[in-house]
N, CA, C and O atoms as a printed pandas DataFrame, in Angstrom:
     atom_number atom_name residue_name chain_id  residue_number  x_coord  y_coord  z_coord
0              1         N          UNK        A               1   -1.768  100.118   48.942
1              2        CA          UNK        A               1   -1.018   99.028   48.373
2              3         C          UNK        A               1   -1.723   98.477   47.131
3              4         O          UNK        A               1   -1.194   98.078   46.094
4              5         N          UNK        A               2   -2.628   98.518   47.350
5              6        CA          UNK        A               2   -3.335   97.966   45.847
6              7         C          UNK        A               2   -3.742   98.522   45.094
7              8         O          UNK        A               2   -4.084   97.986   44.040
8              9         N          UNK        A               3   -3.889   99.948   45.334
9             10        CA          UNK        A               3   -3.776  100.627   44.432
10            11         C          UNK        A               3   -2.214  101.374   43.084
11            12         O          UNK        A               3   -2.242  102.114   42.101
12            13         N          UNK        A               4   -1.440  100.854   43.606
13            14        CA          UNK        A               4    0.209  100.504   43.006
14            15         C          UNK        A               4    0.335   99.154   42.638
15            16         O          UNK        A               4    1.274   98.689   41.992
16            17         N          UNK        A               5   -0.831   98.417   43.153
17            18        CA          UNK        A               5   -0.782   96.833   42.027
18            19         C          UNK        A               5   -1.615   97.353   40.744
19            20         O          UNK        A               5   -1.296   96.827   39.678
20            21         N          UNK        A               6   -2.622   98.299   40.715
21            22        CA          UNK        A               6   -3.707   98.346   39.660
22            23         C          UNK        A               6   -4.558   97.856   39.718
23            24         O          UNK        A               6   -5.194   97.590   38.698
24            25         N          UNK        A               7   -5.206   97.305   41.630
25            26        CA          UNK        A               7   -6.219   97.056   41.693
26            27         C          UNK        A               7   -7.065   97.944   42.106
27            28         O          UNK        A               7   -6.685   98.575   43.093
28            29         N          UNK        A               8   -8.323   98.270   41.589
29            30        CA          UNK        A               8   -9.114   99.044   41.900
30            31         C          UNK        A               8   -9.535   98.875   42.898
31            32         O          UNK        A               8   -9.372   97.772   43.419
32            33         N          UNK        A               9  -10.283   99.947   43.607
33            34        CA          UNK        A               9  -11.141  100.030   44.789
34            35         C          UNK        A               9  -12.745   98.779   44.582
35            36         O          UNK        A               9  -13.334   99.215   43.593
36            37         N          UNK        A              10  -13.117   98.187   44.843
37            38        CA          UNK        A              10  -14.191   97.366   44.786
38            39         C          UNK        A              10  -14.270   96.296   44.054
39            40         O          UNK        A              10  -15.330   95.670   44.054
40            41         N          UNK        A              11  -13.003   95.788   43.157
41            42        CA          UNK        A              11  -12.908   94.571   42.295
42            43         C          UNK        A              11  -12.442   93.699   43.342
43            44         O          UNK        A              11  -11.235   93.570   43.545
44            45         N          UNK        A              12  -13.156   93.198   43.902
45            46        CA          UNK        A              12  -13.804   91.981   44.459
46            47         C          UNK        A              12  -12.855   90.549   43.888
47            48         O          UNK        A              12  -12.376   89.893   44.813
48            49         N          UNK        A              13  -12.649   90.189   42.896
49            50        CA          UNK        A              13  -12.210   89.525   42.065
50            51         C          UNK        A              13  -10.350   89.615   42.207
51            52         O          UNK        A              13   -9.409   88.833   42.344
52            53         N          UNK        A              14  -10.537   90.795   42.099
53            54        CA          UNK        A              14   -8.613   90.987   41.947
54            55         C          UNK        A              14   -7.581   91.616   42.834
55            56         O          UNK        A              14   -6.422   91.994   42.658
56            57         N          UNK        A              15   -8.798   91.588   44.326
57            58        CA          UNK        A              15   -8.483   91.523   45.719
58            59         C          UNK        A              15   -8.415   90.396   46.772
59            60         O          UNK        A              15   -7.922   90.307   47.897
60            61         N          UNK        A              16   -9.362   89.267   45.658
61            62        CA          UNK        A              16   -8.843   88.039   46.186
62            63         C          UNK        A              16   -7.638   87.100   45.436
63            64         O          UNK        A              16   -6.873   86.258   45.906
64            65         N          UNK        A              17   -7.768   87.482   44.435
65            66        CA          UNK        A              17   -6.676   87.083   43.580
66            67         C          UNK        A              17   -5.238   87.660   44.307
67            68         O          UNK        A              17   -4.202   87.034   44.083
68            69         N          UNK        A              18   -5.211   88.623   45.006
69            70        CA          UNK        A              18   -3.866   89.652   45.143
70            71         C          UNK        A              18   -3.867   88.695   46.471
71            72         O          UNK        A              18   -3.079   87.765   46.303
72            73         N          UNK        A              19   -4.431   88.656   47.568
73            74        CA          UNK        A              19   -4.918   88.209   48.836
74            75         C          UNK        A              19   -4.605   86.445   48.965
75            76         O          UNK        A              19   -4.292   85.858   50.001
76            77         N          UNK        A              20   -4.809   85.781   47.479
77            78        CA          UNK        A              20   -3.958   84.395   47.348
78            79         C          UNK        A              20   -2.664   84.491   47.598
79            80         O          UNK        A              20   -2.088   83.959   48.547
80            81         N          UNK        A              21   -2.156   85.197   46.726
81            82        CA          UNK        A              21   -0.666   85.203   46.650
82            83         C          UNK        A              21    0.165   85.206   48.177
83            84         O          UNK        A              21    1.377   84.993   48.225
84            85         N          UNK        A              22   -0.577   85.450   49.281
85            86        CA          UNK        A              22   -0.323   85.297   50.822
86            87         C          UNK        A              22    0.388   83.519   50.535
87            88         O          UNK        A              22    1.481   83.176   50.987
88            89         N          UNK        A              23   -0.427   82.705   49.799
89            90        CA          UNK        A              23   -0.428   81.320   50.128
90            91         C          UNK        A              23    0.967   80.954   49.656
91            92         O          UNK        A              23    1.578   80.008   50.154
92            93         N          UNK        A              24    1.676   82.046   48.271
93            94        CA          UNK        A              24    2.588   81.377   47.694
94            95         C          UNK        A              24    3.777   82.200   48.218
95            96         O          UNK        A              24    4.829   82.423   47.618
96            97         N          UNK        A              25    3.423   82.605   49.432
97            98        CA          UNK        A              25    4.542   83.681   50.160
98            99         C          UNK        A              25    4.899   84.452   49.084
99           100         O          UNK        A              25    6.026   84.277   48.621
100          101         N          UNK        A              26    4.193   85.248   48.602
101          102        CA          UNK        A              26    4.420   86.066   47.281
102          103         C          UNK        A              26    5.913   85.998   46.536
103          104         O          UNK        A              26    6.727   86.852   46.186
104          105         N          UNK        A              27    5.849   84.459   46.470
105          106        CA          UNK        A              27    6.933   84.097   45.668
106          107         C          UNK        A              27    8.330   84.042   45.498
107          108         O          UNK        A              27    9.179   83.962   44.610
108          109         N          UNK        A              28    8.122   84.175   47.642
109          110        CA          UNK        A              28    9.554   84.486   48.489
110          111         C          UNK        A              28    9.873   83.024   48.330
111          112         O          UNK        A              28    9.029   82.134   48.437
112          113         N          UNK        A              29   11.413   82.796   48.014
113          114        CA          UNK        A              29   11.637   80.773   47.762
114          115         C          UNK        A              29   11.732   80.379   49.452
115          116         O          UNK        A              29   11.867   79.185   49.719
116          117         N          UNK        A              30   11.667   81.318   50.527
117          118        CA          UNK        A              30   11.340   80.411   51.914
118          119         C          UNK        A              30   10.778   81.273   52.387
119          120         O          UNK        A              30   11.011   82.478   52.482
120          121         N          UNK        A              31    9.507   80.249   52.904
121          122        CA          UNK        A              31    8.200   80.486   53.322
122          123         C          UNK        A              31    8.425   79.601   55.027
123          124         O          UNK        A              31    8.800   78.429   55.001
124          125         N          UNK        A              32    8.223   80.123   56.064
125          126        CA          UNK        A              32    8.070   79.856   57.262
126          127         C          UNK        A              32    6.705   80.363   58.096
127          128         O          UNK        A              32    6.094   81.430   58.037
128          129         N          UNK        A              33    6.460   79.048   58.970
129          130        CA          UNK        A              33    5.337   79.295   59.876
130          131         C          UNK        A              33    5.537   79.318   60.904
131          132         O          UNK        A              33    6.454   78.759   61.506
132          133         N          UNK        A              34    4.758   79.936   61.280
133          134        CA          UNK        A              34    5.244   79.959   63.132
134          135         C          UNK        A              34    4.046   79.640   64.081
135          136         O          UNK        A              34    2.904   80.096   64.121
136          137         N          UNK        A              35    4.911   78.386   65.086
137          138        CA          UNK        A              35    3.208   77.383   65.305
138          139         C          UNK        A              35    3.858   78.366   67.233
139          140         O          UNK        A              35    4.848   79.095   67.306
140          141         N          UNK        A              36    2.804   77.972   68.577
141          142        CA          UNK        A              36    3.506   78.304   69.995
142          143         C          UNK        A              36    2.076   76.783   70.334
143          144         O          UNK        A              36    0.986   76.523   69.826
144          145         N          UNK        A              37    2.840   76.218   71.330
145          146        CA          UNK        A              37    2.949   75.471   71.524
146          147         C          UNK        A              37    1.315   75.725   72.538
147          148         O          UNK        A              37    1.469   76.464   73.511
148          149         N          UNK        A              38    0.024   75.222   72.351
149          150        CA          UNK        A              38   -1.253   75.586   72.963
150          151         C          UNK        A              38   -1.411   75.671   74.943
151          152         O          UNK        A              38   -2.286   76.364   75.460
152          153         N          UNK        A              39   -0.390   74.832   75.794
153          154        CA          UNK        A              39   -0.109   75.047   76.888
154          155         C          UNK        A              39    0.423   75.888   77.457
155          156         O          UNK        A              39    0.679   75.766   78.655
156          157         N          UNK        A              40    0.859   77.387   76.497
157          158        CA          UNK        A              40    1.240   78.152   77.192
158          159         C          UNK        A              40    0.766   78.765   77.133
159          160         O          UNK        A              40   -0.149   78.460   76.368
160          161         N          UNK        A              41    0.599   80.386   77.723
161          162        CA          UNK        A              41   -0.325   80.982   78.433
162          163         C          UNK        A              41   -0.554   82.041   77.331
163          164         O          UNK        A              41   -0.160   81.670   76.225
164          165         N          UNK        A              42   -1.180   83.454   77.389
165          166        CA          UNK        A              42   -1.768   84.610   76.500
166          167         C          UNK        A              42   -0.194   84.834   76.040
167          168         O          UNK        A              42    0.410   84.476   75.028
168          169         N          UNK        A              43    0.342   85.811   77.577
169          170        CA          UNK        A              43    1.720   86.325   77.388
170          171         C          UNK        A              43    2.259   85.847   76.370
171          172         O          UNK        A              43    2.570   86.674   75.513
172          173         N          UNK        A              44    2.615   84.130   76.037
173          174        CA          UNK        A              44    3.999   83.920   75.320
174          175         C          UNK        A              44    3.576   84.201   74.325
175          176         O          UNK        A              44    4.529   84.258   73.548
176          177         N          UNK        A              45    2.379   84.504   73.662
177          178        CA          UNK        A              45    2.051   85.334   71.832
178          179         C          UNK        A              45    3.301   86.700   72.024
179          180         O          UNK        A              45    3.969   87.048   71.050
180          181         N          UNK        A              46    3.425   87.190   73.044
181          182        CA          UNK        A              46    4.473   88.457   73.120
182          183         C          UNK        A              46    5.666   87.652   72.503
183          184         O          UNK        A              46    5.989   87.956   71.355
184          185         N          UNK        A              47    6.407   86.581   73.193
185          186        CA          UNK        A              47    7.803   86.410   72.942
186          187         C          UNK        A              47    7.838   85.483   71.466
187          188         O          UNK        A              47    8.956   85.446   70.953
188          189         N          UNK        A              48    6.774   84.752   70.750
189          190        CA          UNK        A              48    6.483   84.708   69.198
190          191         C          UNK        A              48    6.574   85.994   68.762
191          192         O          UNK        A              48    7.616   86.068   68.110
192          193         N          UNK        A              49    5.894   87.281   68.793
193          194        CA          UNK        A              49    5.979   88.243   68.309
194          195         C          UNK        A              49    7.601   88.989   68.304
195          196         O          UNK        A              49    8.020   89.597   67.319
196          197         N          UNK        A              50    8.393   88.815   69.574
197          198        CA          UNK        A              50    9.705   89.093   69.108
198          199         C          UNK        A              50   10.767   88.632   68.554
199          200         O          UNK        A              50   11.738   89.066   67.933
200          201         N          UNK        A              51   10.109   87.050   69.147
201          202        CA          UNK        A              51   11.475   86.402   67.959
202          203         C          UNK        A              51   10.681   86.326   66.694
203          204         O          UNK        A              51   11.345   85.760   65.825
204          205         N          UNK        A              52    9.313   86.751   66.216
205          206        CA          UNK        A              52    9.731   86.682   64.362
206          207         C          UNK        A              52   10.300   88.681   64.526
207          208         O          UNK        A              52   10.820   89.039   63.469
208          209         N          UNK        A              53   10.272   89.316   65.122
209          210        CA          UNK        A              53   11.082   90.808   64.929
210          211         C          UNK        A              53   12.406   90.287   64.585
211          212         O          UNK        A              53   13.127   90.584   63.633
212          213         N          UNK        A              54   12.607   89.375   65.630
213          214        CA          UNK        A              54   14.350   89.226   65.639
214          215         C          UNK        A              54   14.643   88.593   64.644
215          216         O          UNK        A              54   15.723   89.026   64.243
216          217         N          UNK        A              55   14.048   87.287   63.605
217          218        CA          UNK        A              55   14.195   86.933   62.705
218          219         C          UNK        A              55   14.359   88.007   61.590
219          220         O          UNK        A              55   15.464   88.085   61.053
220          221         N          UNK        A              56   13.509   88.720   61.253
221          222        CA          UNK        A              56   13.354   90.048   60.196
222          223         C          UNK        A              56   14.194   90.758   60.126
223          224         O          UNK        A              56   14.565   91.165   59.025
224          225         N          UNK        A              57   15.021   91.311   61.746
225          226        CA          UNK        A              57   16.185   91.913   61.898
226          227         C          UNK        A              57   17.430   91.452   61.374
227          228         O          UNK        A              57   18.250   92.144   60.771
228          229         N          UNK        A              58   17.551   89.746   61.752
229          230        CA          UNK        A              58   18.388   89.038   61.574
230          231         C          UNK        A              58   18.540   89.178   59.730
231          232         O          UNK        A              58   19.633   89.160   59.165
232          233         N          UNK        A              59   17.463   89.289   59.146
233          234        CA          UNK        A              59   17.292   88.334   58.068
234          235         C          UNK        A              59   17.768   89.642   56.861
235          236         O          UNK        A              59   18.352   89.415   55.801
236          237         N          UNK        A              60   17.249   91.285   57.468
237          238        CA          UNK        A              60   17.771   92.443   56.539
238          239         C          UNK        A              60   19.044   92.939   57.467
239          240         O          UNK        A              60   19.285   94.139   57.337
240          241         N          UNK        A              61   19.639   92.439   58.104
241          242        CA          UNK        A              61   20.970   92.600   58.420
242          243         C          UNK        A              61   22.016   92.021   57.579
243          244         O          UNK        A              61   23.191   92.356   57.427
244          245         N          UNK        A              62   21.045   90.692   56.861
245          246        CA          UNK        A              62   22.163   89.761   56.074
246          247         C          UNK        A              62   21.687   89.896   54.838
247          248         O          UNK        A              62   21.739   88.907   54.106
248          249         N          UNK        A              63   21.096   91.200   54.309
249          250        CA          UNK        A              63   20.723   91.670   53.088
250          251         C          UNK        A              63   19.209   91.495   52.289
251          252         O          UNK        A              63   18.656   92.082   51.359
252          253         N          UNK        A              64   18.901   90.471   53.095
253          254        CA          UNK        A              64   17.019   89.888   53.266
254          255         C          UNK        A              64   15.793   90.738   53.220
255          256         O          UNK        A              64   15.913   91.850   53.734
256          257         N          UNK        A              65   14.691   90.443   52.727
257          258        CA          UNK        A              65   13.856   90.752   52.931
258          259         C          UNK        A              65   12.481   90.201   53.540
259          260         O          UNK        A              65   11.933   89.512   52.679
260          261         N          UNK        A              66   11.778   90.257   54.644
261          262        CA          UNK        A              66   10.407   89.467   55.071
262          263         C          UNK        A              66    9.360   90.589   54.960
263          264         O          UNK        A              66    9.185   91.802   54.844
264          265         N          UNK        A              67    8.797   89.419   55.069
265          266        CA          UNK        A              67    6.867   90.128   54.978
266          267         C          UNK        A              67    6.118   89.106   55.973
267          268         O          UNK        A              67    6.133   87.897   55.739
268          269         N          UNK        A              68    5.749   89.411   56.604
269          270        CA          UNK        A              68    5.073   88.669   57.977
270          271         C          UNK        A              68    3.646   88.609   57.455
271          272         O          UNK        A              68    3.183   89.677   57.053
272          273         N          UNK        A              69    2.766   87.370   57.390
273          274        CA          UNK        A              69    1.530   86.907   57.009
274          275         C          UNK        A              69    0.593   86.658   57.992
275          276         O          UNK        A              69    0.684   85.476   58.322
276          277         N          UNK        A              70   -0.205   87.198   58.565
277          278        CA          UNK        A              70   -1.405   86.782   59.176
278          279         C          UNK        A              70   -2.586   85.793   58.695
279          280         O          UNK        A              70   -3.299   85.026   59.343
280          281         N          UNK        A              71   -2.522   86.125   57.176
281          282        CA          UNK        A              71   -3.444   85.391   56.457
282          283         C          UNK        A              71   -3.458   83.629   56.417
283          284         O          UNK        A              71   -4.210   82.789   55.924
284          285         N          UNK        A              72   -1.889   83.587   57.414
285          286        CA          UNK        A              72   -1.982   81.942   57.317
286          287         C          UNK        A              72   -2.382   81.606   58.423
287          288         O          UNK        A              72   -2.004   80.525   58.875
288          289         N          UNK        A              73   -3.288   82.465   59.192
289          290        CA          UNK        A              73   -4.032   81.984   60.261
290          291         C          UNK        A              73   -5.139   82.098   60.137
291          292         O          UNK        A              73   -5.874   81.760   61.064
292          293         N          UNK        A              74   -5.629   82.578   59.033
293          294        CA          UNK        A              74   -6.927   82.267   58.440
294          295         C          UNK        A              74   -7.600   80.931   58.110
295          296         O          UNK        A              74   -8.762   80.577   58.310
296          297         N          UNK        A              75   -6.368   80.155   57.443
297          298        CA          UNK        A              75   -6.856   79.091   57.326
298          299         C          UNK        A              75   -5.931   77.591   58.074
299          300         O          UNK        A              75   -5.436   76.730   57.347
300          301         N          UNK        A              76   -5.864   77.550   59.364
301          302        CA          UNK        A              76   -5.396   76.887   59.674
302          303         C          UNK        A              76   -5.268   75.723   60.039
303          304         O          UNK        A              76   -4.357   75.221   60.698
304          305         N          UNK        A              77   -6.755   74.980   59.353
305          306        CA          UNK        A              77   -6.803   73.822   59.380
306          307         C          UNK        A              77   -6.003   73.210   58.424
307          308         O          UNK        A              77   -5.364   72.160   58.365
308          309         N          UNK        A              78   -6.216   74.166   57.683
309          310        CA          UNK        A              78   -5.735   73.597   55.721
310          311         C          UNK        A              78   -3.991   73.502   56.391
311          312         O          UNK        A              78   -3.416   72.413   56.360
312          313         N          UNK        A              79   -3.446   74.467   56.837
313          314        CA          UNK        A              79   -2.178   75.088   56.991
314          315         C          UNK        A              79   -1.621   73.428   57.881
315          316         O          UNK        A              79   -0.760   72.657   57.458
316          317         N          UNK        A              80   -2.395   73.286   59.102
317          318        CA          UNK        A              80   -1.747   72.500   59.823
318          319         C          UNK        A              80   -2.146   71.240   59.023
319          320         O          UNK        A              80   -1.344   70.453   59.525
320          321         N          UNK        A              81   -2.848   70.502   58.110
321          322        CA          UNK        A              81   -3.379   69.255   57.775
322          323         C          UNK        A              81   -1.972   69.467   56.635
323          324         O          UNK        A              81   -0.967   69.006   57.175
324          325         N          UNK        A              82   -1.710   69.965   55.413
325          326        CA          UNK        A              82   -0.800   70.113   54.630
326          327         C          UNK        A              82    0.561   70.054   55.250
327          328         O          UNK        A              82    1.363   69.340   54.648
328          329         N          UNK        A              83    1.019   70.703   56.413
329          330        CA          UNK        A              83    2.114   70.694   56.830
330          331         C          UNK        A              83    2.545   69.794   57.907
331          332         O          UNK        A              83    3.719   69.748   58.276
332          333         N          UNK        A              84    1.620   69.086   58.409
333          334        CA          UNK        A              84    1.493   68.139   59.666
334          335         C          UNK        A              84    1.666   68.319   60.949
335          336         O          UNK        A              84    1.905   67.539   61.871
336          337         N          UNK        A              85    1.424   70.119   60.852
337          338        CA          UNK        A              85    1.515   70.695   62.441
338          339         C          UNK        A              85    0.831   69.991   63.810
339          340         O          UNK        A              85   -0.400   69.957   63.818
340          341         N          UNK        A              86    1.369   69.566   64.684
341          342        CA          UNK        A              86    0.854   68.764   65.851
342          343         C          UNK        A              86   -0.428   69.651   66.128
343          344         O          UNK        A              86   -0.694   70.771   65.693
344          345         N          UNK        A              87   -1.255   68.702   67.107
345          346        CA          UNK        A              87   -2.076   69.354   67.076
346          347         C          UNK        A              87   -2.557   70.182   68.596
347          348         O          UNK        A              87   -3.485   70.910   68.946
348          349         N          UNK        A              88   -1.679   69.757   69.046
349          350        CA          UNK        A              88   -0.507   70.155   70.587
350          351         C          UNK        A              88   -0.174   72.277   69.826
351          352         O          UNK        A              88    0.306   73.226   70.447
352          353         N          UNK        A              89   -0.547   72.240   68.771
353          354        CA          UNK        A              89    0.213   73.757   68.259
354          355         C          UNK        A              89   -0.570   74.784   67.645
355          356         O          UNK        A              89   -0.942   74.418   66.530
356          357         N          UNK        A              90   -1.072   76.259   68.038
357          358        CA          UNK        A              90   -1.638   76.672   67.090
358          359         C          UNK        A              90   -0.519   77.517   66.106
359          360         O          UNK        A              90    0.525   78.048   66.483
360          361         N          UNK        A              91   -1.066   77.468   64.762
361          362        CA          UNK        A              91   -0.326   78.402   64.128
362          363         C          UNK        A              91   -0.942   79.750   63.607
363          364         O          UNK        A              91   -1.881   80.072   62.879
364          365         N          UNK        A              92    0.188   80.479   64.442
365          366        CA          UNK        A              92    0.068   81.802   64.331
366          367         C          UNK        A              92    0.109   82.833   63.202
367          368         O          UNK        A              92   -0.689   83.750   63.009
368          369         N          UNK        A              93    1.404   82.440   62.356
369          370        CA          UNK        A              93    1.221   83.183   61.471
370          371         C          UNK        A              93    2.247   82.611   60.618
371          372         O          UNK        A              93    2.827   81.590   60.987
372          373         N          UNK        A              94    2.592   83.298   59.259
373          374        CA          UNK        A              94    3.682   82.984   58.017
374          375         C          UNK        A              94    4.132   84.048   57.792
375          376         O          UNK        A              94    3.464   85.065   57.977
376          377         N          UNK        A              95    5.811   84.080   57.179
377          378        CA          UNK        A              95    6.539   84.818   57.062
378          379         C          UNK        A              95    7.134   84.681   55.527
379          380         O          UNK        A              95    7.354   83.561   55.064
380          381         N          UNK        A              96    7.352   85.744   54.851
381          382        CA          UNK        A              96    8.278   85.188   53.321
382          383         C          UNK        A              96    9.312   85.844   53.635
383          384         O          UNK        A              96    9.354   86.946   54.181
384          385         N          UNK        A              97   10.439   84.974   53.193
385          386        CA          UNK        A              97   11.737   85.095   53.257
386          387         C          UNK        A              97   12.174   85.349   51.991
387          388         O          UNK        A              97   11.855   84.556   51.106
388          389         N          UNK        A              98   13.122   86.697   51.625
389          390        CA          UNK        A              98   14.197   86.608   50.377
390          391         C          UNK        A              98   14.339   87.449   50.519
391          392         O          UNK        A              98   14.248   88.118   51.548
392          393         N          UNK        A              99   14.823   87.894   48.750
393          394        CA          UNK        A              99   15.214   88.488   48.313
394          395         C          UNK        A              99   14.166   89.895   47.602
395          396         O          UNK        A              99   13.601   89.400   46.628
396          397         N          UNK        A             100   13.752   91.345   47.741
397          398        CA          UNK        A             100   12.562   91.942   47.451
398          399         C          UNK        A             100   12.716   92.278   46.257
399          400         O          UNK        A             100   13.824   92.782   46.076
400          401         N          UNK        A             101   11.982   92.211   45.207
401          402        CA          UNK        A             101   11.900   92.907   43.561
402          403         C          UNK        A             101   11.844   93.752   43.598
403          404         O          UNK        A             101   10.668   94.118   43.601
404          405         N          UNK        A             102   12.833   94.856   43.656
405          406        CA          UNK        A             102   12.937   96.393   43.986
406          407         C          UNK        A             102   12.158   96.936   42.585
407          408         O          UNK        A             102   12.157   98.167   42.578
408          409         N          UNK        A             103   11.640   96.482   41.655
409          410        CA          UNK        A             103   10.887   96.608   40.494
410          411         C          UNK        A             103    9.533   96.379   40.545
411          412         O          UNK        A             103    8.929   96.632   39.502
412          413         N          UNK        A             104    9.093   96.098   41.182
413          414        CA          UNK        A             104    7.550   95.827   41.337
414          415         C          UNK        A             104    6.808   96.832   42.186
415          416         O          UNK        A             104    6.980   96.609   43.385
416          417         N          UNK        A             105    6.413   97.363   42.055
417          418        CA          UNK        A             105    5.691   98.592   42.708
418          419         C          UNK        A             105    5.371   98.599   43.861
419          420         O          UNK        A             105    5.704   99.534   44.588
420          421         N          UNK        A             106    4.796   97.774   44.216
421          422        CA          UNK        A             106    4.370   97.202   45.956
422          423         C          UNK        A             106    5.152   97.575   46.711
423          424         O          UNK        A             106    4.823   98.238   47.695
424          425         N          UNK        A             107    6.403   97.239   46.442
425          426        CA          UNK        A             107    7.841   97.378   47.289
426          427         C          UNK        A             107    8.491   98.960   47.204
427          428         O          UNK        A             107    9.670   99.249   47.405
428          429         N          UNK        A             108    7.509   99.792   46.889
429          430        CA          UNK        A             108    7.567  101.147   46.680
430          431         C          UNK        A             108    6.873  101.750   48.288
431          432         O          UNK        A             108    7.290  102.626   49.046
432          433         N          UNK        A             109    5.940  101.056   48.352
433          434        CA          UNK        A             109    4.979  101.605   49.602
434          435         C          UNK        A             109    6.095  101.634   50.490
435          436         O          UNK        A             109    7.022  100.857   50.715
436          437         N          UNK        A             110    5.622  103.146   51.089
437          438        CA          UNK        A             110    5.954  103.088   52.476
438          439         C          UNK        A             110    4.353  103.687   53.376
439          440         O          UNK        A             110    3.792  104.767   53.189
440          441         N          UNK        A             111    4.026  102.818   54.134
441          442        CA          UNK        A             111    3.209  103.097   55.184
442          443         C          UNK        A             111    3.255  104.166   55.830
443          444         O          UNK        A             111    4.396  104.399   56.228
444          445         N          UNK        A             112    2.233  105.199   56.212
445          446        CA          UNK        A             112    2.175  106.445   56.880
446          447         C          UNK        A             112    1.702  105.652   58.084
447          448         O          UNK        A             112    0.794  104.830   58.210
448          449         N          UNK        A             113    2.607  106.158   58.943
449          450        CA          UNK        A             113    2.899  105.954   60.571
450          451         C          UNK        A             113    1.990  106.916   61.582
451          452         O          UNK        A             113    1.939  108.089   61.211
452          453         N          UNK        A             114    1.392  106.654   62.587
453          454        CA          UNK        A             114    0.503  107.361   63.430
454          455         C          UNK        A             114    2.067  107.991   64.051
455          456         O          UNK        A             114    3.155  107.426   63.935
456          457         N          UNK        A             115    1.777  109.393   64.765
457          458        CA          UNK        A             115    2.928  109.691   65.333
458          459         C          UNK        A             115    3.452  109.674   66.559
459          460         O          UNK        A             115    2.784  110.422   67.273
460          461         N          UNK        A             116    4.457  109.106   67.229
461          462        CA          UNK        A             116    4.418  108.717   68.436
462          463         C          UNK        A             116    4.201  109.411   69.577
463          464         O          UNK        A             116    4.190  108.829   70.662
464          465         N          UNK        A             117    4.001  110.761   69.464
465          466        CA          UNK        A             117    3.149  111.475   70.688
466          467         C          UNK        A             117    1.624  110.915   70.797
467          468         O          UNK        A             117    1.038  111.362   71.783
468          469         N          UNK        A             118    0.836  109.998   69.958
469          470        CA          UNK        A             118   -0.285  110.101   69.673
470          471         C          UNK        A             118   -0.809  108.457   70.378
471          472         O          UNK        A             118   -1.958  108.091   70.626
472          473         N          UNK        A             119    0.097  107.928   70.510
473          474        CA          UNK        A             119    0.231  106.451   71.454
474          475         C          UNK        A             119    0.864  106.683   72.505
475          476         O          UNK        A             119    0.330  106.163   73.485
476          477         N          UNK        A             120    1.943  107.347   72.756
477          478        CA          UNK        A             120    2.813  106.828   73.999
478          479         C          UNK        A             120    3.516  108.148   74.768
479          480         O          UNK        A             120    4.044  109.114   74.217
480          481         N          UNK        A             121    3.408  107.973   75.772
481          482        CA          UNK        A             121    3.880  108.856   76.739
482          483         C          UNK        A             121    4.651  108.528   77.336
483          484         O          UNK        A             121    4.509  107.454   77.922
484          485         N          UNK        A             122    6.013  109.384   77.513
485          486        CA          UNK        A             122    7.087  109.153   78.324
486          487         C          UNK        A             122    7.544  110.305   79.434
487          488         O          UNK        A             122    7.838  111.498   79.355
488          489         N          UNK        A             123    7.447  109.274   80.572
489          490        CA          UNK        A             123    7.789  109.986   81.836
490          491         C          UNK        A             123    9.116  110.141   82.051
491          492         O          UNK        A             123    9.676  109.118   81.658
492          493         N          UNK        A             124   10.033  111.065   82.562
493          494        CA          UNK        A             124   11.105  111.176   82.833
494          495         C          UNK        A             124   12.496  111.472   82.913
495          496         O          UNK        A             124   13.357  111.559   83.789
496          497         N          UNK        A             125   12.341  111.672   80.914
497          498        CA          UNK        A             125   13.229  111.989   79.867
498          499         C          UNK        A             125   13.128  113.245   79.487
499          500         O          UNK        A             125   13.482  113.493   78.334
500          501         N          UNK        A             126   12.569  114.486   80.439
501          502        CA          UNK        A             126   12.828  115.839   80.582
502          503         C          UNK        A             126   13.651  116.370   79.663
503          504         O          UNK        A             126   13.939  117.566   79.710
């Protein structure tokens, strides 16, 4: 991926610069966080994890594009003090919402996939 931005391997400088742009939801006009509520147990990180799937689904069904952010759990003091997240909440992660610049190179990547004989085994389906 960053190498289709024109960042080099070891510029330090213009990997954190690329690595900001997390903050400005790379310039998606809606930016969402997603807080789960600290009383519930390991499991419910599973059912956060499917409803932002189902959001993403929802969202390129209606012509949309997301990018799911981890990086806003990097800093989540900053995240919850700026946004006034209870403190009853951790937040998990950020999502950018829109429209994708089919012109910008980034949006060229496609990710090479491990292949699914190589994770998962299925019994039964002979």
């Amino acid at each position: 991926m960053y190498g289709l931005l024109g960042i080099p391997k070891g510029d330090q400088a213009a990997n954190w610069k690329q690595w900001g742009r997390n903050y400005q939801f790379f310039d998606a006009p809606v930016g969402i966080i997603f807080t789960i509520d600290k009383d519930l147990d390991a499991m419910s990180f599973l059912d956060i994890g499917i409803f932002m799937q189902s959001v993403m689904l929802a969202a390129k069904a209606r012509g949309l594009d997301t990018c799911s952010q981890g990086a806003w759990n990097n800093f989540w003091s900053v995240t919850r003090r700026v946004l006034n997240v209870p403190e009853d909440e951790y937040i998990i992660c950020g999502m950018s919402l829109g429209y994708a610049d089919e012109t910008q190179a980034v949006n060229t990547l496609v990710a090479e996939r491990e292949p699914l004989d190589s994770f998962a085994t299925f019994h039964g389906f002979e």
